[in-house]
C-alpha positions as CSV (number, residue, x, y, z in Angstrom):
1,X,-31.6,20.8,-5.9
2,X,-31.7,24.0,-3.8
3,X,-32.0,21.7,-0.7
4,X,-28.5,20.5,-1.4
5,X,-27.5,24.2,-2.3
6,X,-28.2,25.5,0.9
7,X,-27.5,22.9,2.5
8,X,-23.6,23.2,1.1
9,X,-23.8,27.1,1.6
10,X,-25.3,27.4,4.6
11,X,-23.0,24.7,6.8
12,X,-19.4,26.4,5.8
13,X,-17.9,25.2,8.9
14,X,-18.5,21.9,8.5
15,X,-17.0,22.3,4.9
16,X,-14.4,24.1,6.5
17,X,-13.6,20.7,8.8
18,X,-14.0,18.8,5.5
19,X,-11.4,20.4,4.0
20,X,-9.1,20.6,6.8
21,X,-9.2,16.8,7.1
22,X,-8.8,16.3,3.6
23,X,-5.3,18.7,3.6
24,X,-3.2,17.7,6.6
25,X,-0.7,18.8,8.3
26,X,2.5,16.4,9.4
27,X,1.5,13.6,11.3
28,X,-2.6,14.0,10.6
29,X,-4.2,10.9,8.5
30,X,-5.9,12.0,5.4
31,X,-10.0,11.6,4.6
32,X,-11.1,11.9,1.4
33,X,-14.6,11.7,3.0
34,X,-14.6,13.0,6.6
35,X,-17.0,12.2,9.7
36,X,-18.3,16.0,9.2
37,X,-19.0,15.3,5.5
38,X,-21.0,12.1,6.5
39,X,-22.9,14.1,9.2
40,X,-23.7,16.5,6.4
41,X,-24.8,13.4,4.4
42,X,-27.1,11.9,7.1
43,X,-28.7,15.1,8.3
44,X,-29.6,15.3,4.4
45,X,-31.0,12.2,3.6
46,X,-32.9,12.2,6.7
47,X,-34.4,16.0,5.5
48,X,-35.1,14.6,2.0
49,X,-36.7,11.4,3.5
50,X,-37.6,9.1,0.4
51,X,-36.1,12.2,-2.1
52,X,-32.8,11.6,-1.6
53,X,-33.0,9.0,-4.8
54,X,-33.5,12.2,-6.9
55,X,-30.2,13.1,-6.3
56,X,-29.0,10.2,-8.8
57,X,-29.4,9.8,-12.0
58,X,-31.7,7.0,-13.2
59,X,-29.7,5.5,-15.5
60,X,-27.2,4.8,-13.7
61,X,-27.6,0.9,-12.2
62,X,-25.0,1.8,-9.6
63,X,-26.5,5.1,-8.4
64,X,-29.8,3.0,-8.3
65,X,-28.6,0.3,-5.9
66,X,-26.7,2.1,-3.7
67,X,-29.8,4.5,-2.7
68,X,-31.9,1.5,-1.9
69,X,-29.6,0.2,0.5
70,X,-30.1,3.6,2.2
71,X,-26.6,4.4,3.0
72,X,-25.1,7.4,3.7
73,X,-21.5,7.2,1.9
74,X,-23.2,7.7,-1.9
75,X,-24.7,10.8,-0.5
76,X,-21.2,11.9,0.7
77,X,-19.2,11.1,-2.0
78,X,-21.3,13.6,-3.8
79,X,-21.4,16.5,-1.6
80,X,-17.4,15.6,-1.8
81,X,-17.9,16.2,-5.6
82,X,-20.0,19.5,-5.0
């Protein structure tokens, strides 16, 4: 859990390009989960290494089967949530 904490705290400008492409501005296209988010979510997983299942709960049969197929986008949706 810390991991993730500083992970969140200590990368503000890539939360601050998050946001920015999750707010835009006239003719910009909006991303609920950005490329920098994603980044994030890869440079994570590949810290935690065979961890990153802890990060879901066991229970949940969804959570479960998206961490085995390894991918990245469960991984961001939840750093989205943080």
């Amino acid at each position: 859990m810390l991991v993730v904490l500083f992970t969140m705290t200590n990368n503000s400008d890539v939360l601050n390009l998050h946001a920015r492409q999750q707010h835009p501005i006239g003719d910009e296209r909006l991303q609920m989960i950005s490329g920098w988010l994603k980044a994030l979510a890869r440079a994570l997983d590949g810290n935690l290494g065979q961890d990153t299942e802890r990060l879901f709960p066991k229970q949940l049969k969804i959570c479960q089967s998206l961490t085995m197929t390894k991918g990245i986008l469960p991984i961001a949706i939840k750093l989205n949530s943080l």
